[in-house]
C-alpha positions in Angstrom: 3.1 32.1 -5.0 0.2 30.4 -6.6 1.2 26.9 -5.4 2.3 27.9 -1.8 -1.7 28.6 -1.7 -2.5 25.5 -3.0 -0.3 23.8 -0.4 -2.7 25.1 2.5 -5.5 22.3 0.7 -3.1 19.2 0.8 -5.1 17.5 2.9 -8.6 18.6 1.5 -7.1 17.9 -1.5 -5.9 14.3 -0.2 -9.4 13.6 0.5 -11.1 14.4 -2.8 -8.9 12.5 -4.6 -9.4 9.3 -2.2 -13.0 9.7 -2.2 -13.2 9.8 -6.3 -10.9 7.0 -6.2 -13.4 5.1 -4.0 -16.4 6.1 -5.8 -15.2 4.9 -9.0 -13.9 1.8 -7.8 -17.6 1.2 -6.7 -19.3 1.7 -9.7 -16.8 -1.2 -11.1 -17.9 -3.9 -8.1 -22.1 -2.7 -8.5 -21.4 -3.0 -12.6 -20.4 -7.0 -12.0 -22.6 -7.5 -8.2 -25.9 -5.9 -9.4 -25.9 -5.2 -12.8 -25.6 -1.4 -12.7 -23.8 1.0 -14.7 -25.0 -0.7 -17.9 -23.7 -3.9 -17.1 -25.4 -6.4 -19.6 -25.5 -9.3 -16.5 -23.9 -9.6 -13.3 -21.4 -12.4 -12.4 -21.9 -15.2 -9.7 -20.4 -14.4 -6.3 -18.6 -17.3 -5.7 -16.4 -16.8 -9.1 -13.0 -14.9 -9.4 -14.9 -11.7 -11.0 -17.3 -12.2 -7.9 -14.7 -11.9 -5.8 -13.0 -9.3 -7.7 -16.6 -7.3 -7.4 -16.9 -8.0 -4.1 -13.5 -6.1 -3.6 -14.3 -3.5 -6.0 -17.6 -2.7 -4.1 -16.6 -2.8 -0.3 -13.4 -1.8 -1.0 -14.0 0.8 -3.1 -16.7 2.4 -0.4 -14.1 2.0 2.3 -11.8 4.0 0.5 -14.5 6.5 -0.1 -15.8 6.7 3.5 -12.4 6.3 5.0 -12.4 3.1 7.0 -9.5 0.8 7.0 -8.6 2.7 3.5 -5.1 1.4 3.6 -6.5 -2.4 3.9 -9.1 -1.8 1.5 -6.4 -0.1 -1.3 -4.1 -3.3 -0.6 -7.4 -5.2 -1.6 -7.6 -3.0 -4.6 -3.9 -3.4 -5.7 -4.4 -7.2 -5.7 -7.5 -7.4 -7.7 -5.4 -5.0 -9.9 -2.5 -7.2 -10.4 -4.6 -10.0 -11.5 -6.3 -8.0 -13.9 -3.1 -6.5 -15.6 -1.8 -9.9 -15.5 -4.4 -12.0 -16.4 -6.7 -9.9 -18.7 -4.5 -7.0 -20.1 -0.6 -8.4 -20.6 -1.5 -11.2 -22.3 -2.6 -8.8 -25.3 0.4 -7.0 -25.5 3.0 -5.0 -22.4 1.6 -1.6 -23.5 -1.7 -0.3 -21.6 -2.7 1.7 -24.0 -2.5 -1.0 -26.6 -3.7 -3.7 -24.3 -6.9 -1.4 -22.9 -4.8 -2.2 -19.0 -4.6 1.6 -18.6 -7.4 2.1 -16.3 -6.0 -1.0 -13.8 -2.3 1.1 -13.9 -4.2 3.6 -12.7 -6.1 2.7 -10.4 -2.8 0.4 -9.2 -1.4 3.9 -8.8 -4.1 5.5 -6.6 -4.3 2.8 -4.8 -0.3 2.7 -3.9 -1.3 6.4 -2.9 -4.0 5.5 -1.0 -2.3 2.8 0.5 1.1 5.3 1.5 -0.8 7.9 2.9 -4.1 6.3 4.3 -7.3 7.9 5.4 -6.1 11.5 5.6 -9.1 14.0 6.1 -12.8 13.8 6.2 -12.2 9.8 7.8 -15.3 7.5 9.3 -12.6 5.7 10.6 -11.1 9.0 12.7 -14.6 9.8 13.7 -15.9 6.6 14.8 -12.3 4.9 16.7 -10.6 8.6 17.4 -6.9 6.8 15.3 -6.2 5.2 12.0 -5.9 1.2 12.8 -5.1 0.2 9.6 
């Protein structure tokens, strides 16, 4: 009974989890861009953690806006990948051990993300009335 209800908000539901998703894939791109978030410096552009920021940040608020959100996650699964395998396997195969938990799961979301697209509440719907991407 209780979860035929919640199956009415699937899609409302969609769209709050891919606009967290985004949001907090942000914060990780303006921690290494700009030095937010309590970053102690920020990281040239032109370097593979610029780059990764660079993903992080537009990515992140494409996903959260809804514009090319399926582009932007494949973005995110890459910078992902090479995180898990660069940073976090080398320590060890189990995330929590290896502090890679947060990577598998945003690998997760973005597979999601990625699956499903924009859904509801999309720039991309409003602005070019379909989902290009």
């Amino acid at each position: 009974m209780v979860l035929k209800k919640l199956q009415k908000f699937h899609a409302e539901g969609y769209a709050i989890f891919r606009i967290v998703v985004g949001l907090m894939f942000v914060q990780h791109g303006a921690q290494k861009l700009l030095g937010w978030f309590g970053a102690k410096a920020t990281v040239p552009l032109l370097s593979l953690m610029g780059v990764a920021g660079t993903i992080e940040l537009v990515g992140g608020l494409a996903i959260a806006v809804g514009f090319f959100s399926r582009l932007a996650s494949i973005g995110g699964m890459a910078v992902m990948i090479g995180a898990l395998a660069t940073v976090h396997f080398p320590q060890g195969l189990v995330p929590i051990v290896n502090k890679g938990e947060l990577a598998l799961l945003f690998l997760a979301c973005f597979v999601v993300i990625a699956v499903h697209g924009n859904g509801k509440w999309s720039l991309e719907q409003a602005l070019l009335k379909k989902e290009m991407f």
